[in-house]
C-alpha positions, 0 to 999 in steps of 0.5 A: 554142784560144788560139794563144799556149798552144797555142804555148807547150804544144806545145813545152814539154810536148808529151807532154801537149800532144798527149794534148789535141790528140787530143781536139779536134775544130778545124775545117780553116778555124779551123785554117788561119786561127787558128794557121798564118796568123799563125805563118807570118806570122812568118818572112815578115814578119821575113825582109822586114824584115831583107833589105829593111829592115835589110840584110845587112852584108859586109866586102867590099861594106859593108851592102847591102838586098834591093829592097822589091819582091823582098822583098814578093813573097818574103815572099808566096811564103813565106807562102803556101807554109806553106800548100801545105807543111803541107797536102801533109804532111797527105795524106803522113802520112795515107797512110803510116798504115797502113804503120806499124799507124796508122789514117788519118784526114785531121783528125788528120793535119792537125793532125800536120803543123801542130803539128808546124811550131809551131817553125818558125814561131817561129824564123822571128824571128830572120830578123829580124837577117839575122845571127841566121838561123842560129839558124832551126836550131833549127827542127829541134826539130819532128822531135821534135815529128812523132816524139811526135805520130804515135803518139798522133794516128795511133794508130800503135805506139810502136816504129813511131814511129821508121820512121814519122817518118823516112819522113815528114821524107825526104818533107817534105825532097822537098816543100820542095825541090819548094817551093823550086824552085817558089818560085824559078820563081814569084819569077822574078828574085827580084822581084814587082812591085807588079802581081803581083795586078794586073788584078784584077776584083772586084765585090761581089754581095751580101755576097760579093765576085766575082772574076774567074776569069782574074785572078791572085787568081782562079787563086789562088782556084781553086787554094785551092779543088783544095786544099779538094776534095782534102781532102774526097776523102780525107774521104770516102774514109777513111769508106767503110773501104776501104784501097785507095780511101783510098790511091788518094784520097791520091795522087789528091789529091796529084796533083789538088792540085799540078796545080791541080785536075787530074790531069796526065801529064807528055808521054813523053820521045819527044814532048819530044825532037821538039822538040829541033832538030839546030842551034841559034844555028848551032851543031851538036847535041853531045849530047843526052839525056832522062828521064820520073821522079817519082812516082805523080801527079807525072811531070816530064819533061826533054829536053836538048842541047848545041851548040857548035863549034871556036870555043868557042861553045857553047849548052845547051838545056833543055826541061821538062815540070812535068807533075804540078806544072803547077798551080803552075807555072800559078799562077806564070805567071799572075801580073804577074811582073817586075822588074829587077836589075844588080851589077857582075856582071851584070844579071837581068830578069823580064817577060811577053811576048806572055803568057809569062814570060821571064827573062833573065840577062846576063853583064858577066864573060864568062860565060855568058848565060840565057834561059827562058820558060814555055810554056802555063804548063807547059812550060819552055824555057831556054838557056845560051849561051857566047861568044853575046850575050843576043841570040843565045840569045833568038833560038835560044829564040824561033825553035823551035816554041813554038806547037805546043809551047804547043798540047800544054798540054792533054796527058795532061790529065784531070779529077780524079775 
């Protein structure tokens, strides 16, 4: 498979191009390295060339650069994320085969989803010139893409194609919502130090090189690992002809894979809620409300609360299980996440104390100052406080129960089966 033909095919004359891809028999790890790498490459290293390098130019405030740091570890998550993204989609198209008189097969999904993206990818240039990344619009010429290659490589019918496409890119669109938001927690304040890997401890034995399972690049060693599992699950499943093992294998996989090789039951709303306190910051609980959703493999559950009194002070609480998505967030918590950032708005940091990662975001306008912190890298506890000082909402955040809370990180844990 040579990258620039298959690129230049695919989206040139993708109905005789997926005929071709039908046919071929690619390797998951050839296919991963030899034409996702360096496509998705491309986007990520343009996006931290054009925001850190070249600028962004305003006519209020002139030309201004994201910090080389911030762009690093945005360009990283991005890349890293194409990855995450193709494979997710992968399991989504497998499972919804079926439904649309398609036969499920994991290779021939893979290879969907990662074609499909080939556009993508390649407009991700244009991010070189902050000013062009508009133009990434055209992106969207992969929805065609998806539309002409499902029939063909899922053997679904023609006049299913529409149904089957539609279904498929609302899912996408919740995959990188649940992306984005995942990439802005890992991120943090929009920075990742130059340590993110730090503390890693590597040896050779042999011609293998050993790493520390407790370091960041071993967390995200073994998560690499959940996502090779999973898709030998579905493999194996999709051999043994049964329709209900391989639909139970998909959402297994989906839910071992974003809980990082397990599966992970958000805690019930009742338990979160005990650990909203009636006062907070001194001030008198308002209102208060809390909600369990998501779907099979990935429940989150949220509990909230409103402080506040006659003076105008008023702190907003926010307690989060990501439950099914634990993994990730488990991987962004385990990383030397930090970083610093003012403007003549305020200020933002991201550091890790006593092994939590907290930001904090302060107000030099009389709005309101944040404070969050992950907890048992799972949990996330995070307050907006008005008319109370950075100070004042750290301290609400730090005096509530975080020990017992961080004890429960092994809730509704079980292993992937």
């Amino acid at each position: 498979m040579n990258l620039i033909e298959r690129a230049k095919n695919i989206c040139l004359s993708p109905k005789t191009e997926w005929d071709v891809i039908s046919a071929e028999s690619t390797e998951t790890q050839a296919l991963m390295l030899g034409y996702v790498a360096p496509l998705a490459a491309i986007g990520a290293v343009a996006g931290f060339v054009g925001n850190s390098i070249i600028g962004h130019s305003n006519f209020l405030i002139g030309n201004y650069r994201m910090p080389i740091f911030a762009g690093l570890g945005i360009a990283v998550l991005t890349f890293v994320m194409a990855f995450v993204a193709v494979f997710v989609l992968s399991l989504i198209i497998n499972a919804l085969a079926p439904t649309f008189g398609g036969e499920k097969n994991s290779a021939q999904a893979l290879k969907v989803a990662v074609y499909s993206y080939t556009p993508a990818w390649i407009v991700g240039i244009f991010q070189l010139i902050p000013g062009l990344g508009i133009l990434t619009v055209l992106g969207l010429y992969a929805l065609y893409l998806l539309y002409l290659g499902l029939p063909k490589l899922m053997k679904s019918p023609e006049d299913k194609a529409v149904g089957y496409t539609a279904v498929v890119v609302i899912c996408g669109i919740v995959l990188a919502i649940v992306i984005g938001v995942l990439t802005t927690c890992i991120s943090g304040a929009g920075m990742l130090a130059s340590g993110a890997l730090g503390g890693i401890n590597s040896r050779s034995s042999g011609s293998n090189i050993v790493v520390d399972k407790d370091s960041p690049l071993g967390k995200l060693q073994d998560f690499g690992k959940s996502m090779e599992a999973a898709g030998k699950k579905m493999e194996t499943a999709e051999k043994s002809g049964d329709q209900a093992a391989q639909m139970a294998a998909a959402t297994g996989a989906l839910g071992a894979l974003l809980g990082g090789g397990k599966n992970v039951e958000a805690i019930g709303v009742d338990q979160l809620k005990t650990f909203i306190p009636d006062t907070l910051a001194g001030l008198a609980k308002k209102s208060s409300k809390a909600e369990k959703n998501g779907m099979a493999g990935l429940m989150v559950s949220k509990a909230e609360a409103t402080y506040g009194d006659d003076s105008g002070k008023s702190i907003e609480l926010e307690l989060s299980d990501t439950g099914g998505a634990s993994g990730l967030m488990g991987l962004a918590a385990s990383m030397n996440v930090q970083g610093e950032k003012e403007d003549e708005y305020g200020s933002e940091k991201t550091s890790k104390v006593n092994g939590r990662m907290i930001t904090e975001k302060v107000s030099k306008n009389g709005g309101s100052n944040e404070y969050s912190v992950v907890v048992g890298g799972r949990f996330v506890v995070s307050a907006k406080g008005r008319g109370l000082s950075i100070g004042d909402v750290r301290n609400a955040v730090t005096t509530m129960d975080l020990a017992k809370l961080e004890g429960m990180k092994d809730a509704g844990v079980t292993a992937a089966k």
